[in-house]
N, CA, C and O atoms as CSV, one atom per row, in Angstrom:
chain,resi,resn,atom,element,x,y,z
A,1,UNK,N,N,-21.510,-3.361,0.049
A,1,UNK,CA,C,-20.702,-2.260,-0.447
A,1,UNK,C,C,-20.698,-2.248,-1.969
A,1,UNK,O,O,-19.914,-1.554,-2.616
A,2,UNK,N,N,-21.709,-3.133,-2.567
A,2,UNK,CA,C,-21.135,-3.610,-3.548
A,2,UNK,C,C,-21.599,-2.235,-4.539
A,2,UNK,O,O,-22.827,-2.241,-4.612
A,3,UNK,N,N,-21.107,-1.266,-5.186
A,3,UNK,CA,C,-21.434,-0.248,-6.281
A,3,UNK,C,C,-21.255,1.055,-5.698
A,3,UNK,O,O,-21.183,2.053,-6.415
A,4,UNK,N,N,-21.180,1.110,-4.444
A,4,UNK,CA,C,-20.678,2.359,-3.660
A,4,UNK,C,C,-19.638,3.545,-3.995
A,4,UNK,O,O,-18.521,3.105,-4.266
A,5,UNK,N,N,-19.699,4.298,-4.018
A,5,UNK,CA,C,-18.547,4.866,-4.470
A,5,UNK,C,C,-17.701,5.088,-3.577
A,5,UNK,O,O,-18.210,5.623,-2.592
A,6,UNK,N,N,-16.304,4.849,-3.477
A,6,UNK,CA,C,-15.154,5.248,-2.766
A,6,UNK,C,C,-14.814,6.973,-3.033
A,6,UNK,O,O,-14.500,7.233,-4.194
A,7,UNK,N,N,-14.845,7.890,-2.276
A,7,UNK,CA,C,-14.167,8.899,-3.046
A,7,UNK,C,C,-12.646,9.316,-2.426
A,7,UNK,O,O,-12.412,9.965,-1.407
A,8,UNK,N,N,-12.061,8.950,-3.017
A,8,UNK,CA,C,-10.412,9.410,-2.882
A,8,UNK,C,C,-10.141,9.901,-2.015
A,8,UNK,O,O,-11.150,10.568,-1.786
A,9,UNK,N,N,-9.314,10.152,-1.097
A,9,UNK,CA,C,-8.700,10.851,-0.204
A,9,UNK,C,C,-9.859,11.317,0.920
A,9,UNK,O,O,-9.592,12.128,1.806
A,10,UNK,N,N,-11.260,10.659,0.757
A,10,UNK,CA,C,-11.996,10.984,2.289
A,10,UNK,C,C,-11.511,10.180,3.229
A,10,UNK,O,O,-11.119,9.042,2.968
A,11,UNK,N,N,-11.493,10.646,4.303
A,11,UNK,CA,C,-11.034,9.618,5.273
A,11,UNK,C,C,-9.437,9.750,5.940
A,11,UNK,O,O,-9.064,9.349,7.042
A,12,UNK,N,N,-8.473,10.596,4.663
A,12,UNK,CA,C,-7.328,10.561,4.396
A,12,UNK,C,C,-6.855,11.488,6.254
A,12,UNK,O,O,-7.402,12.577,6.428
A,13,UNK,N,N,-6.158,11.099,7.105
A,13,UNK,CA,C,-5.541,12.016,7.674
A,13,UNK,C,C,-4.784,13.492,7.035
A,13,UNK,O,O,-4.209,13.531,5.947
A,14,UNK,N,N,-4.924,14.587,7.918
A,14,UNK,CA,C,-4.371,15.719,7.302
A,14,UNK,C,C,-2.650,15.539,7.306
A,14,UNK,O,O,-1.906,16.340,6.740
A,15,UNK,N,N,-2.279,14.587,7.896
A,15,UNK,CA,C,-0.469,14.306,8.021
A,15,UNK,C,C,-0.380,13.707,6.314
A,15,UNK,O,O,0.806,13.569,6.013
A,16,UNK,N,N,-1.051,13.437,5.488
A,16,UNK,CA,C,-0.704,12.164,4.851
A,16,UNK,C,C,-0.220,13.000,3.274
A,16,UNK,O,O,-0.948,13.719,2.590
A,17,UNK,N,N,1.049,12.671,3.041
A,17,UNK,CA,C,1.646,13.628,1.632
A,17,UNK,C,C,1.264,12.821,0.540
A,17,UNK,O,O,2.135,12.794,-0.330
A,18,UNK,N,N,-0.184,11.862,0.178
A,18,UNK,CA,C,-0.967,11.337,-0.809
A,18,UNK,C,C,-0.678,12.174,-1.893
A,18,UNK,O,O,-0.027,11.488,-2.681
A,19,UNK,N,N,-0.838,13.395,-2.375
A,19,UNK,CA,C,-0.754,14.182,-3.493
A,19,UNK,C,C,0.541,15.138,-3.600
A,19,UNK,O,O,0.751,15.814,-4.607
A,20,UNK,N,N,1.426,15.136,-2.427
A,20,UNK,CA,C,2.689,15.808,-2.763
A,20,UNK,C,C,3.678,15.323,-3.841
A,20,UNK,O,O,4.082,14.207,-4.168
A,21,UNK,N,N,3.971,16.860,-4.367
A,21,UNK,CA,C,5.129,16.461,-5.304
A,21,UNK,C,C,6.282,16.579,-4.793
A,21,UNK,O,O,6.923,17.606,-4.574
A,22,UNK,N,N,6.509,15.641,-4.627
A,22,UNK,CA,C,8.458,15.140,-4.010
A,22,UNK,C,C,8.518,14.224,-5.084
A,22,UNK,O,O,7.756,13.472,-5.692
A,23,UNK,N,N,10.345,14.748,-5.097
A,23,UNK,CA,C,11.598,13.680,-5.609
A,23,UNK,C,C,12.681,13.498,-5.042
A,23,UNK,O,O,13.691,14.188,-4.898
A,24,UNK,N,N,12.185,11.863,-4.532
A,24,UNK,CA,C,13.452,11.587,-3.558
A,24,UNK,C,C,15.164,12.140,-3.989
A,24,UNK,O,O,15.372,12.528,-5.139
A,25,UNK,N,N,15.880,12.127,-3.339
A,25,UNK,CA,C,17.418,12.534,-3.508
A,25,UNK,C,C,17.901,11.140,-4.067
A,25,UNK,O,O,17.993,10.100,-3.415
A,26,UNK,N,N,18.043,11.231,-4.722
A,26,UNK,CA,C,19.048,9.537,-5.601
A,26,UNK,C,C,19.787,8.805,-4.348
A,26,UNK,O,O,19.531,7.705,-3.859
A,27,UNK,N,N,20.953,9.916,-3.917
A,27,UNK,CA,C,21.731,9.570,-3.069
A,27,UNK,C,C,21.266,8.981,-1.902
A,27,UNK,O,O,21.726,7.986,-1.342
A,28,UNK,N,N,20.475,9.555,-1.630
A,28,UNK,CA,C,19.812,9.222,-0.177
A,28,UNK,C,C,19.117,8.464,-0.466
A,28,UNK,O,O,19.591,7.403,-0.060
A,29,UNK,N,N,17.847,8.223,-1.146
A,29,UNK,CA,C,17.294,6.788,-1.217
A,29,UNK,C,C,17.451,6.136,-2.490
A,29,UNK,O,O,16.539,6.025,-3.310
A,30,UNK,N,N,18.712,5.675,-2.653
A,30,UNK,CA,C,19.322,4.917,-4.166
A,30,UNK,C,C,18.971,3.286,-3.814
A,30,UNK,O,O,18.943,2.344,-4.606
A,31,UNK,N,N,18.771,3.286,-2.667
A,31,UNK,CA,C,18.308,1.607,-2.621
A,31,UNK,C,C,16.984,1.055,-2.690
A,31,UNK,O,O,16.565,-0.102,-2.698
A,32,UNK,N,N,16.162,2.744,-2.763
A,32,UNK,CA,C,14.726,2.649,-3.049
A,32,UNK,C,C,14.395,2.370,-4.691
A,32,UNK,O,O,14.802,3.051,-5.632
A,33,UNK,N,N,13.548,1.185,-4.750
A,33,UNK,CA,C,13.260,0.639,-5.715
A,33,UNK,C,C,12.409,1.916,-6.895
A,33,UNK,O,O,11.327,2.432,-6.613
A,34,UNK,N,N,13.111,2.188,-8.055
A,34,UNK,CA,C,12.189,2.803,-8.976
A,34,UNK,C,C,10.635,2.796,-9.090
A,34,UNK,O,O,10.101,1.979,-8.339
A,35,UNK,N,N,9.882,3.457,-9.788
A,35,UNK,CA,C,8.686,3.498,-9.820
A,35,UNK,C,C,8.598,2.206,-11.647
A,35,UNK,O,O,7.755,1.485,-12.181
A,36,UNK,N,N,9.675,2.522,-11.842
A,36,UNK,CA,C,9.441,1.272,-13.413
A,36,UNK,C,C,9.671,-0.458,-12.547
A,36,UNK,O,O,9.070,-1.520,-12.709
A,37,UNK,N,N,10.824,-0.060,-11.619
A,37,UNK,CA,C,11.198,-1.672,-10.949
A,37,UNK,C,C,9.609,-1.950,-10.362
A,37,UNK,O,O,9.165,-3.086,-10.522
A,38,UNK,N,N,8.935,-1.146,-9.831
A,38,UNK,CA,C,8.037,-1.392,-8.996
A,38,UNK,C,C,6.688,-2.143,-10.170
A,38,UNK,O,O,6.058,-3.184,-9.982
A,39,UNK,N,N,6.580,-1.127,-11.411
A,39,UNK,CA,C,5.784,-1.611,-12.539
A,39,UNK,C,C,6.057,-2.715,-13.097
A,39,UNK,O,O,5.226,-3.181,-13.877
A,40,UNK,N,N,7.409,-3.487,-12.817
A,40,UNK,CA,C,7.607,-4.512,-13.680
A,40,UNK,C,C,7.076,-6.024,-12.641
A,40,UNK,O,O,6.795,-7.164,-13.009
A,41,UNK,N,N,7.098,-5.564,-11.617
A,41,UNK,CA,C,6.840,-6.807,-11.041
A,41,UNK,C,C,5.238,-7.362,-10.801
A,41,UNK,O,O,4.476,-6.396,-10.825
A,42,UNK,N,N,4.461,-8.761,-10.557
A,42,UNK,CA,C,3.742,-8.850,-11.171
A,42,UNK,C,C,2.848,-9.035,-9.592
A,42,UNK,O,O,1.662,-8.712,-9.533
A,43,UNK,N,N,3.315,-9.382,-8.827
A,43,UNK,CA,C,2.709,-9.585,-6.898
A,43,UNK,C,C,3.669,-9.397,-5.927
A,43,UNK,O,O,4.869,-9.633,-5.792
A,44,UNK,N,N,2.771,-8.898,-5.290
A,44,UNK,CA,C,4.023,-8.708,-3.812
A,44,UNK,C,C,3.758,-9.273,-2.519
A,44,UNK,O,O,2.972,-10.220,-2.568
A,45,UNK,N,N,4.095,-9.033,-1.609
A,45,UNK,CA,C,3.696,-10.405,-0.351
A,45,UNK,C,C,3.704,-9.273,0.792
A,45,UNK,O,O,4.664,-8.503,0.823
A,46,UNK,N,N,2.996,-9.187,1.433
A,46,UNK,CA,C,2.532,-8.347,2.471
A,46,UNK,C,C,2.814,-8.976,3.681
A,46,UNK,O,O,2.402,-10.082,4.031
A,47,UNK,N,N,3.630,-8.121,4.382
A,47,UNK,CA,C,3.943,-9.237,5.536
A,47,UNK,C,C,3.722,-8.176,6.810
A,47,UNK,O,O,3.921,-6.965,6.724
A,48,UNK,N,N,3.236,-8.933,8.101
A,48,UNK,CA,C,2.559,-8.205,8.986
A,48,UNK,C,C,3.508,-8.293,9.989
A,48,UNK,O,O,3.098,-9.289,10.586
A,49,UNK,N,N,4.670,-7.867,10.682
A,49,UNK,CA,C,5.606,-7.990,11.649
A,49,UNK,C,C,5.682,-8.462,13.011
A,49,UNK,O,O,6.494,-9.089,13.692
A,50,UNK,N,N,4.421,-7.881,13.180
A,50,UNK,CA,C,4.034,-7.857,14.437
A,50,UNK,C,C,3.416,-9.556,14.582
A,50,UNK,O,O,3.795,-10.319,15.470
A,51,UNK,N,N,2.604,-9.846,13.725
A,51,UNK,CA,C,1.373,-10.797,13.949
A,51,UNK,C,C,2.123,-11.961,13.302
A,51,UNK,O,O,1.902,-13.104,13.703
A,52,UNK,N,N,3.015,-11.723,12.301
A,52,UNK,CA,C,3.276,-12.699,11.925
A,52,UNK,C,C,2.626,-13.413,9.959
A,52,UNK,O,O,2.956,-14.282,9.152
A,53,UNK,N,N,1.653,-12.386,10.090
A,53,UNK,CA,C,0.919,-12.794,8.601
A,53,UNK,C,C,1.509,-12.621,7.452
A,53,UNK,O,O,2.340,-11.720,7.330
A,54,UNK,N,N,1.170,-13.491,6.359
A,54,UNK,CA,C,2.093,-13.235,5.585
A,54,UNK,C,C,1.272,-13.222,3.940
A,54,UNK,O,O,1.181,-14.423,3.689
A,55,UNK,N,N,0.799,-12.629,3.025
A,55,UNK,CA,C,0.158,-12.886,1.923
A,55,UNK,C,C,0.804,-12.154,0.607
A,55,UNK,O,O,1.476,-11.129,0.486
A,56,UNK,N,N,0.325,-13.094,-0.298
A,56,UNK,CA,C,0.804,-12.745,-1.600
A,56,UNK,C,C,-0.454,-11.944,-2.366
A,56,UNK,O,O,-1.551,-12.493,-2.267
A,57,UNK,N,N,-0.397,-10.901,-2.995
A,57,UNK,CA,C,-1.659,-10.177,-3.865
A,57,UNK,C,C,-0.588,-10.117,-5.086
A,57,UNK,O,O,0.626,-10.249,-5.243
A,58,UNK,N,N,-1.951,-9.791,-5.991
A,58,UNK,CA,C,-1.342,-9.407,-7.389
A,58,UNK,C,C,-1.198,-7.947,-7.032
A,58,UNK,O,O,-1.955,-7.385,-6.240
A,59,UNK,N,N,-0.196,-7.360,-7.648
A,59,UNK,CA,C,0.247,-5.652,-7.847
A,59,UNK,C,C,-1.139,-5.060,-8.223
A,59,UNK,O,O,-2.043,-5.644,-8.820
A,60,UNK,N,N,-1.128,-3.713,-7.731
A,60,UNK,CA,C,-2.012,-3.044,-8.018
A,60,UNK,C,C,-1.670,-2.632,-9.799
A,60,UNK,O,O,-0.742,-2.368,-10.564
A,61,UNK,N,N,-3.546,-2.854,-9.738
A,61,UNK,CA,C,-3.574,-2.646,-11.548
A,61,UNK,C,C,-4.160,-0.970,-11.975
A,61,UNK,O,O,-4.407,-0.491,-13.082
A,62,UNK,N,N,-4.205,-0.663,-11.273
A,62,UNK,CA,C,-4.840,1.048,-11.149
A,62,UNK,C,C,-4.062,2.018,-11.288
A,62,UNK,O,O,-3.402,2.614,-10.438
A,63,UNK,N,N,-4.151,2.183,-12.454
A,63,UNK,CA,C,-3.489,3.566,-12.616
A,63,UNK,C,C,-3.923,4.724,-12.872
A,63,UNK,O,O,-3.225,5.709,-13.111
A,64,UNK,N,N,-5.491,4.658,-12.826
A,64,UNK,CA,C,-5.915,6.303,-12.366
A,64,UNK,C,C,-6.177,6.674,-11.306
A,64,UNK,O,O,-7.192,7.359,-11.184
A,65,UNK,N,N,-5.429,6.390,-10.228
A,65,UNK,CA,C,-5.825,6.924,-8.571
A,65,UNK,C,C,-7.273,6.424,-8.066
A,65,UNK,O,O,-7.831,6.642,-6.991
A,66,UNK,N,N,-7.621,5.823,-8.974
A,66,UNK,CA,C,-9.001,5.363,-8.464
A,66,UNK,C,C,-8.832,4.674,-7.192
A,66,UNK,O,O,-7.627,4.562,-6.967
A,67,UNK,N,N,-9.667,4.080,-6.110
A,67,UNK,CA,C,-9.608,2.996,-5.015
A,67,UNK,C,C,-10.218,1.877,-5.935
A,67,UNK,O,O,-11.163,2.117,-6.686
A,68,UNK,N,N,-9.632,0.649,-5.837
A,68,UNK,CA,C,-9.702,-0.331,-6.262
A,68,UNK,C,C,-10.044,-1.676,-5.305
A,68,UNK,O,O,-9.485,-1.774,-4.213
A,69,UNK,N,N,-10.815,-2.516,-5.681
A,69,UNK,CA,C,-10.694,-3.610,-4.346
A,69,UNK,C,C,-9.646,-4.500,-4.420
A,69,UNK,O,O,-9.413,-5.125,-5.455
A,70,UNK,N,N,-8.886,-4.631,-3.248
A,70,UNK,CA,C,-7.798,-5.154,-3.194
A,70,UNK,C,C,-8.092,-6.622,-2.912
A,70,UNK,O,O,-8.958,-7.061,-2.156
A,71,UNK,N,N,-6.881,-7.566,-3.939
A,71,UNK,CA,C,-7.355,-9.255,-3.934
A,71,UNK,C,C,-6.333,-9.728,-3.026
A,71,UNK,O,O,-5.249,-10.296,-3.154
A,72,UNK,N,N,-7.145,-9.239,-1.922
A,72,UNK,CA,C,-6.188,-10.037,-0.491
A,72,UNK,C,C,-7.127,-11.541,-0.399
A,72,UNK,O,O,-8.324,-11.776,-0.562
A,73,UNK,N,N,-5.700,-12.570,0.012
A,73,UNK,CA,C,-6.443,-14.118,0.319
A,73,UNK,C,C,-6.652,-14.082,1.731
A,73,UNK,O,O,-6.307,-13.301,2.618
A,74,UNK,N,N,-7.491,-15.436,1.690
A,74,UNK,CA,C,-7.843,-15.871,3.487
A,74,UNK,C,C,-6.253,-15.534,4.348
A,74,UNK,O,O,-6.334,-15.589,5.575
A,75,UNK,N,N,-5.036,-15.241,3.828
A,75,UNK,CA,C,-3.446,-15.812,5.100
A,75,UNK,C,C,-3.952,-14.147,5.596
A,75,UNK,O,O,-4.209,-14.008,6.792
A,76,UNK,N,N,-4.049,-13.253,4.924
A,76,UNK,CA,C,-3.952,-11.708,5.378
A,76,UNK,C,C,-5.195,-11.820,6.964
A,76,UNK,O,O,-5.206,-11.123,7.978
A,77,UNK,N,N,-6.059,-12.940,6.572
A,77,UNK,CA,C,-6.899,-12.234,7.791
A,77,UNK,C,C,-6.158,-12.225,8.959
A,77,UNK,O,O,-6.240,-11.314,9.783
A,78,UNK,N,N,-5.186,-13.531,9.116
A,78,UNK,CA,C,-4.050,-13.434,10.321
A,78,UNK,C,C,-4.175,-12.257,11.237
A,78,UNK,O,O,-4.399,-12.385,12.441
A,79,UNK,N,N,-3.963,-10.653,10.394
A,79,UNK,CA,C,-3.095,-9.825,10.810
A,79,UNK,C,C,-4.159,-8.821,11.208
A,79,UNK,O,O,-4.248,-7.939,10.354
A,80,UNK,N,N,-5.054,-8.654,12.298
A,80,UNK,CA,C,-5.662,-7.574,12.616
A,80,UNK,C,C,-5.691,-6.243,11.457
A,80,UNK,O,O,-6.775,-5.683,11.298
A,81,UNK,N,N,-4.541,-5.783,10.700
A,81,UNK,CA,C,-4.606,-4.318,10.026
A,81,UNK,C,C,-4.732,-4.816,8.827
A,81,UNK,O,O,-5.496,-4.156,8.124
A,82,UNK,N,N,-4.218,-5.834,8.272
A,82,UNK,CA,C,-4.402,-6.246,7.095
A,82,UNK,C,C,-5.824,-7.043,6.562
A,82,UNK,O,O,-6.222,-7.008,5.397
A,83,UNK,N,N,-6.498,-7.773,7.693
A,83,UNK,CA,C,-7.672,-8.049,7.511
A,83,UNK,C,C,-8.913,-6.859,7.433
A,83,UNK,O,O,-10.098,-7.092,7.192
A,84,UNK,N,N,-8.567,-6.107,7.586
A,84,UNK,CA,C,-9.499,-4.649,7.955
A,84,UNK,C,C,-9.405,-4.075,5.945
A,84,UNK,O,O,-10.147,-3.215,5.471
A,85,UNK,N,N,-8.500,-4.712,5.274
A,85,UNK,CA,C,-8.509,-4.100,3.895
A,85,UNK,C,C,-9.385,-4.238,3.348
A,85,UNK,O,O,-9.986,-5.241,3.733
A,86,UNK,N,N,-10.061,-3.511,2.228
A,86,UNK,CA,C,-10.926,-3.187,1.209
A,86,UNK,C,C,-10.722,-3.340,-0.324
A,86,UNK,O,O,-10.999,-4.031,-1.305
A,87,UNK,N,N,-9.874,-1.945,0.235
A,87,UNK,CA,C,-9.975,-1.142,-1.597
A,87,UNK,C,C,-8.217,-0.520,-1.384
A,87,UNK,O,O,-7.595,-0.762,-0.350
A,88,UNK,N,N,-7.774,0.073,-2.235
A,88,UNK,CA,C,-6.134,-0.024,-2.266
A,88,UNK,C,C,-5.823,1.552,-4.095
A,88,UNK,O,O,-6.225,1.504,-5.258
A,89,UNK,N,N,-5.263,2.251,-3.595
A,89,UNK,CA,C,-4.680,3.187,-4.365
A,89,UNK,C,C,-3.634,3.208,-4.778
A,89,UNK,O,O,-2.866,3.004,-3.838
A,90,UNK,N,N,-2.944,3.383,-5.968
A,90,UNK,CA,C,-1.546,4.412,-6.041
A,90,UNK,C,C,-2.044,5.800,-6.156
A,90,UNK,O,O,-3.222,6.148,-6.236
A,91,UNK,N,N,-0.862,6.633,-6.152
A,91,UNK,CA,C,-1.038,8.136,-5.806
A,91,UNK,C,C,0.456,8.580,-6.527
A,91,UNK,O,O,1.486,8.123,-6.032
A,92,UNK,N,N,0.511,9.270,-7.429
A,92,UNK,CA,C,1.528,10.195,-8.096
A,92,UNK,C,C,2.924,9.947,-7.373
A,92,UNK,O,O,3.932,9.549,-7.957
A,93,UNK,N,N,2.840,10.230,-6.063
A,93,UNK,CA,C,4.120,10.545,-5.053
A,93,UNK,C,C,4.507,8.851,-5.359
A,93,UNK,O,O,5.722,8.662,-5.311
A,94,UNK,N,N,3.784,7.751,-5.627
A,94,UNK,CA,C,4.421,6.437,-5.291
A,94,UNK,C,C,3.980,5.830,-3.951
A,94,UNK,O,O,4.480,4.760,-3.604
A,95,UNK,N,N,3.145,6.399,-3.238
A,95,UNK,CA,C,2.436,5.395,-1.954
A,95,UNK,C,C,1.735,5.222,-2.485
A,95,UNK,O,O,1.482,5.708,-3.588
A,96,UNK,N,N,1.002,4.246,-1.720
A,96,UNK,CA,C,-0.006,3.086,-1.148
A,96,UNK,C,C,-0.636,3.549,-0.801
A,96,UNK,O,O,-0.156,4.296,0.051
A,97,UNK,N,N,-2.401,3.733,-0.958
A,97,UNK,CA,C,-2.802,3.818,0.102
A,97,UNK,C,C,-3.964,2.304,0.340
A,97,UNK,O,O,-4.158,1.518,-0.587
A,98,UNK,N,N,-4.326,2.210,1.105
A,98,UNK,CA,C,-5.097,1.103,1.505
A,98,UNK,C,C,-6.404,1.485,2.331
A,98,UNK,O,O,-6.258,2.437,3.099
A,99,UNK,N,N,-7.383,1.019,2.298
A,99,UNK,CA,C,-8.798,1.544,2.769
A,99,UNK,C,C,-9.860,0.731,3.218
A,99,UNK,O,O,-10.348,-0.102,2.454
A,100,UNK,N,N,-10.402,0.924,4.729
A,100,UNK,CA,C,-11.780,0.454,4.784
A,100,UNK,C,C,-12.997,0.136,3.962
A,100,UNK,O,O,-13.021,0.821,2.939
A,101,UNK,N,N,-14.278,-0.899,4.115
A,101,UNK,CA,C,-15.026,-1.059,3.343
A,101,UNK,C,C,-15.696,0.322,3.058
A,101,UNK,O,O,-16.417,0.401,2.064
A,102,UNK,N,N,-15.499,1.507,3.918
A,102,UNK,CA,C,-16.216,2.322,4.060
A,102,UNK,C,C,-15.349,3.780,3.441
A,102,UNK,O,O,-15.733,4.947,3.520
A,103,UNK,N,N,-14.002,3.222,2.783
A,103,UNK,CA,C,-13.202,4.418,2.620
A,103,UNK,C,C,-12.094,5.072,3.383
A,103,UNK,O,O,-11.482,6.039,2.927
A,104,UNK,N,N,-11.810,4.468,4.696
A,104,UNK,CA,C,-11.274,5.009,5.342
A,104,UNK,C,C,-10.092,4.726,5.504
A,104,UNK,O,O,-9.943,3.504,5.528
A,105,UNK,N,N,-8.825,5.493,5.675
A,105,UNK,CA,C,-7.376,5.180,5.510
A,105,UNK,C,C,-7.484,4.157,6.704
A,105,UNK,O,O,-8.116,4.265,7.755
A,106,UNK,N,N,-6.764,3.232,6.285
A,106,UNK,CA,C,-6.380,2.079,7.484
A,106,UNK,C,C,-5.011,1.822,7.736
A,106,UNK,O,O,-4.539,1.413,8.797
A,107,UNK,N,N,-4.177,2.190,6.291
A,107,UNK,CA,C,-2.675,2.005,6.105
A,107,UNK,C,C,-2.350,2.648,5.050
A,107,UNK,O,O,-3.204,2.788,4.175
A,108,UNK,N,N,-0.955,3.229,4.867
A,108,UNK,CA,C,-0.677,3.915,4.120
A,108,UNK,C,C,0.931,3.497,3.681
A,108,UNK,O,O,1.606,3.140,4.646
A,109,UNK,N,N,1.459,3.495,2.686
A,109,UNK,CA,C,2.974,3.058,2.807
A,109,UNK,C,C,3.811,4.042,1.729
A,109,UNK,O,O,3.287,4.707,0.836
A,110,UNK,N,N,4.858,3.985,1.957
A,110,UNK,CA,C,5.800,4.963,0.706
A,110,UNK,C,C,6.995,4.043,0.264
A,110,UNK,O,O,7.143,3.035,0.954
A,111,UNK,N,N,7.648,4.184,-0.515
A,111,UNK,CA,C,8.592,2.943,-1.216
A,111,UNK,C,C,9.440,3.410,-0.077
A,111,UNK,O,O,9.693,4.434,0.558
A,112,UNK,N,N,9.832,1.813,-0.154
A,112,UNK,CA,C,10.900,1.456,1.204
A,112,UNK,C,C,12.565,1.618,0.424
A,112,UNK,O,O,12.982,1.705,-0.731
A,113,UNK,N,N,12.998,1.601,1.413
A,113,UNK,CA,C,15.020,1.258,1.473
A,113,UNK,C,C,14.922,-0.314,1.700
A,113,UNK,O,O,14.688,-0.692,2.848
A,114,UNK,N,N,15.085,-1.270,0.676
A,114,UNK,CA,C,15.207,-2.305,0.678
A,114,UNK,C,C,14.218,-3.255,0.596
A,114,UNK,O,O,14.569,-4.435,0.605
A,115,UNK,N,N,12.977,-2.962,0.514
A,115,UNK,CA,C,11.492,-3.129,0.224
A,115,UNK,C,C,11.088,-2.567,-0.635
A,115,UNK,O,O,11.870,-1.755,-1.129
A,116,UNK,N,N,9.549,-2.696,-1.333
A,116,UNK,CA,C,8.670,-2.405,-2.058
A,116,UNK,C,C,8.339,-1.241,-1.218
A,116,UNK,O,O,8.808,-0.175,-1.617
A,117,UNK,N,N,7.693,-1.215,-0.233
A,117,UNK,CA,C,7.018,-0.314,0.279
A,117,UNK,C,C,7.057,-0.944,1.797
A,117,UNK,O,O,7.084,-2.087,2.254
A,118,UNK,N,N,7.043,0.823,2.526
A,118,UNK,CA,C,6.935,-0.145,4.307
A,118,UNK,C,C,5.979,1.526,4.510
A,118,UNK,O,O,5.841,2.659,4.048
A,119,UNK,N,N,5.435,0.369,5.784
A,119,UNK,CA,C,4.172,1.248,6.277
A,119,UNK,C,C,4.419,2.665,7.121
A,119,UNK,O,O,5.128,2.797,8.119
A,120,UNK,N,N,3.906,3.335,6.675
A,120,UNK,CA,C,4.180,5.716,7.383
A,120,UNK,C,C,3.032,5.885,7.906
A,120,UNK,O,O,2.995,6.791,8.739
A,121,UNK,N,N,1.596,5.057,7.618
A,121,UNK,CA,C,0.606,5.196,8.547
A,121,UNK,C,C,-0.048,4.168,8.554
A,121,UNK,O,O,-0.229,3.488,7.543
A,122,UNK,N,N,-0.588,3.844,9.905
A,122,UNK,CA,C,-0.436,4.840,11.472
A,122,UNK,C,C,1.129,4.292,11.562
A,122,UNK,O,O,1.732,3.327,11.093
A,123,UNK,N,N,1.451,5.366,12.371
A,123,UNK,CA,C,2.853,5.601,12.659
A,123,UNK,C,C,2.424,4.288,13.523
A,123,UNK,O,O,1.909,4.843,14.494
A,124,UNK,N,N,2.335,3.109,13.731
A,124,UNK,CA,C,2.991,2.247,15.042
A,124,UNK,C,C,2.319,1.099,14.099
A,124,UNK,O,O,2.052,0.008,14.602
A,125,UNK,N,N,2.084,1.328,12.891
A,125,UNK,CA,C,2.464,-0.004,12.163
A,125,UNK,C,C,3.439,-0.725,11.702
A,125,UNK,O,O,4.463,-0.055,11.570
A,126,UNK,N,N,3.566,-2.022,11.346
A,126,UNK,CA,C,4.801,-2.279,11.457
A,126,UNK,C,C,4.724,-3.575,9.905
A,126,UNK,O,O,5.078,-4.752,9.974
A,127,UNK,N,N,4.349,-3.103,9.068
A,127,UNK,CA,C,3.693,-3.588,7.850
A,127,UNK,C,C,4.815,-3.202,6.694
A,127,UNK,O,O,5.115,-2.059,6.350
A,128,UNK,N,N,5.439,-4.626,6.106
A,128,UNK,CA,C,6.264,-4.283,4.291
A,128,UNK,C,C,5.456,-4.735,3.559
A,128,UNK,O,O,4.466,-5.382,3.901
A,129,UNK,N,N,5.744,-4.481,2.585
A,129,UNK,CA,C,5.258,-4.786,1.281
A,129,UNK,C,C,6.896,-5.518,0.117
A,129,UNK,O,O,7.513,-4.555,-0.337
A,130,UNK,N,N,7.488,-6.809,-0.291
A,130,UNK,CA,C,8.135,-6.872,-0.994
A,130,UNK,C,C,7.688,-7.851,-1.771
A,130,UNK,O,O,6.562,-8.343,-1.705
A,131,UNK,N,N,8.906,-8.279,-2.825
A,131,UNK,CA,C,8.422,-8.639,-4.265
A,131,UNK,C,C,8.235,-10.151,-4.189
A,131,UNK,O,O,9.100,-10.961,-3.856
A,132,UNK,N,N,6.372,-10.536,-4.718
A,132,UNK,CA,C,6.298,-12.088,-4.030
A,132,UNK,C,C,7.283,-12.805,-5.490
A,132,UNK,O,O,7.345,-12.581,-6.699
A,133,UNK,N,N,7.897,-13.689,-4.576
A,133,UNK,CA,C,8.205,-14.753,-5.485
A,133,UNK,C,C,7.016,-16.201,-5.764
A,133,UNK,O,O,6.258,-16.716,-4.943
A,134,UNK,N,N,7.245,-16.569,-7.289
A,134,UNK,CA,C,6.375,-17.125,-7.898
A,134,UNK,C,C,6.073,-18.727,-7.092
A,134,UNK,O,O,5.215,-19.490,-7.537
């Protein structure tokens, strides 16, 4: 794969609000972590619910929407959905997206209520994202 180009949003399901402009309601998600809280922190720990896996990555360093390859360690292979990762996005709205070697959405997440981020696709994942400690 090595020089391939990823192109953005192929692959993307038509459900997926990757480029919508929303602003959450304060009130309603005030326990959702800022987009600066989210910039200040330096790794987060990916934890797989179902399977049990548990890994620490450094934060995504991408800030032009590019797909990036994501520095998942050997603990992620644990987890069937998390071993399937590649390459890894931010997107304007504040999700995640995450991608096959080949581009293809595999997981998708939006900032959580009490998390970093928890997983919106596929709907029957069961995947957080919070803040790794050092």
């Amino acid at each position: 794969m090595q020089g391939a180009a990823i192109v953005p949003g192929e692959g993307l399901p038509a459900t997926v609000l990757a480029n919508a402009d929303v602003t959450p309601d304060p009130v309603v998600t005030g326990s959702i972590g800022t987009a600066a809280e989210r910039e200040e922190m330096d790794a987060m720990r990916l934890i797989d619910l179902r399977s049990g896996a548990t890994c620490k990555v450094a934060k995504p360093a991408n800030q032009d929407e590019s797909f990036k390859r994501v520095p998942l360690n050997p603990d992620c292979a644990a987890s069937p959905e998390l071993s399937r990762i590649t390459y890894w996005r931010s997107t304007p709205s504040g999700t995640l997206i995450m991608a096959d070697s080949g581009g293809a959405t595999v997981l998708e997440f939006a900032p959580g209520d009490g998390v970093l981020y928890e997983s919106i696709y596929p709907s029957n994942a069961l995947i957080t994202i919070v803040p790794a400690r050092s």
